[in-house]
C-alpha positions as CSV (number, residue, x, y, z in Angstrom):
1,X,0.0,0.0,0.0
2,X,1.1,3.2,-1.1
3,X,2.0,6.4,1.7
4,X,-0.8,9.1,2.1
5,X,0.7,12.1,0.5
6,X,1.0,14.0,3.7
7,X,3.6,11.2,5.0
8,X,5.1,11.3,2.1
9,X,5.7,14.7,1.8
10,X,6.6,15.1,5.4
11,X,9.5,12.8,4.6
12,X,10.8,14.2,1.7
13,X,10.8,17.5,4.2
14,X,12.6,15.8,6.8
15,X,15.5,14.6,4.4
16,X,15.6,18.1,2.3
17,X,15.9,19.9,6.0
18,X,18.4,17.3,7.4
19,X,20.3,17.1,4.2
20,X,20.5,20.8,3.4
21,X,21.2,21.9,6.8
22,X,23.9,19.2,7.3
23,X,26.2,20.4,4.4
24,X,25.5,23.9,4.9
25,X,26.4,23.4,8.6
26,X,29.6,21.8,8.0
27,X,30.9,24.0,5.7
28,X,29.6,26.6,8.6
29,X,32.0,25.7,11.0
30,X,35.2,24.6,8.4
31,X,38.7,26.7,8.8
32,X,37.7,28.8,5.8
33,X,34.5,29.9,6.7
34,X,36.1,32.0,9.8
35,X,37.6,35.2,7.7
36,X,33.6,35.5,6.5
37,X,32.4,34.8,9.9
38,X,35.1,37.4,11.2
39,X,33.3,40.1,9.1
40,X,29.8,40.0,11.3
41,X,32.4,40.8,14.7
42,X,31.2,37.9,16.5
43,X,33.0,35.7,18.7
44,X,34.0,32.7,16.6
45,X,32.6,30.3,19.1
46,X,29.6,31.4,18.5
47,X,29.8,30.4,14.9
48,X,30.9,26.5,16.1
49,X,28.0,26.4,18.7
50,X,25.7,27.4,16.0
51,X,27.1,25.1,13.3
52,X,27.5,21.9,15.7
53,X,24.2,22.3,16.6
54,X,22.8,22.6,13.3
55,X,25.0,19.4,12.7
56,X,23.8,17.9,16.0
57,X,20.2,18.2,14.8
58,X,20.3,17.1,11.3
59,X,21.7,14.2,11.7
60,X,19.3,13.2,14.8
61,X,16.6,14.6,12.3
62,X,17.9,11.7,10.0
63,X,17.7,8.9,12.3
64,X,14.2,7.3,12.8
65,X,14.4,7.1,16.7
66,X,15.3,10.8,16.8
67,X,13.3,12.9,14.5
68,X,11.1,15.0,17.4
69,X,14.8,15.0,19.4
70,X,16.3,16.3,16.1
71,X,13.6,18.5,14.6
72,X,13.4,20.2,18.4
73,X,17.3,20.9,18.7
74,X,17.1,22.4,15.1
75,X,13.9,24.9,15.9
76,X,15.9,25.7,18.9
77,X,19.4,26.8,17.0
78,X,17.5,28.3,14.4
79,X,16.0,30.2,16.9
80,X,18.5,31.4,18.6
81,X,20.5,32.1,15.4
82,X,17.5,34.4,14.9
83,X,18.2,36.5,18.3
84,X,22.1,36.7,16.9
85,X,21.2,37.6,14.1
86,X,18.7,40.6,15.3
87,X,21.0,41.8,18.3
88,X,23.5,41.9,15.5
89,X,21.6,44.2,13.4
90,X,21.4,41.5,10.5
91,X,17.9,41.7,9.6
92,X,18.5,38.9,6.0
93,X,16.1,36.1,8.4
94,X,14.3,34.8,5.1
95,X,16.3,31.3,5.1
96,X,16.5,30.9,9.1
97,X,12.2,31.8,9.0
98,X,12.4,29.3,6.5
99,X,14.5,26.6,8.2
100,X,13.0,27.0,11.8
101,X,9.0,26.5,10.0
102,X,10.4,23.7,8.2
103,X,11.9,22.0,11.5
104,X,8.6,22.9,13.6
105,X,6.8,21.6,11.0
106,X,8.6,18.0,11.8
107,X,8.5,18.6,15.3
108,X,4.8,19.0,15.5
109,X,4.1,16.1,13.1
110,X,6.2,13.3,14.6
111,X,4.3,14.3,18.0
């Protein structure tokens, strides 16, 4: 028997999230991201919290077991990325509004 479309769709959510946030994460919190990073004047651990904790997330987002554990950890990075962000004055939220409805989303579903 075939998946109702909502699961379906759900799923492909789950892995396009996971997935996309994964690489972007890592490449987040590589060597050659810090001159970038440097630019914004923030601490540079707050750039490897941030980007851990995306990585964190996705992958628990991945695993089966772990999607509410992994969609709630992302919502909550995204989140706070947010407040950086504003306190910051870097007001370019679209892909973190984005990202934190997608993982919500997930969250509320596997509940």
């Amino acid at each position: 028997m075939a998946e109702p479309p909502i699961k379906t769709a759900l799923i492909a959510l789950r892995w396009t999230l996971g997935v996309v946030i994964f690489i972007e994460a890592s490449l987040f919190v590589m060597p050659g991201s810090y001159h970038d990073f440097a630019r914004t004047h923030m601490r540079d651990f707050i750039r490897l919290v941030l980007g851990c904790g995306e990585i964190i997330g996705a992958i628990l987002l991945l695993i089966p077991r772990t999607i509410t554990r992994g969609a709630g950890l992302l919502a909550a990075v995204f989140l706070l990325a947010i407040v950086v962000h504003l306190v910051h004055g870097m007001y370019d939220l679209g892909n973190l509004l984005v990202y934190v409805a997608a993982a919500a989303w997930v969250l509320a579903a596997g509940r």
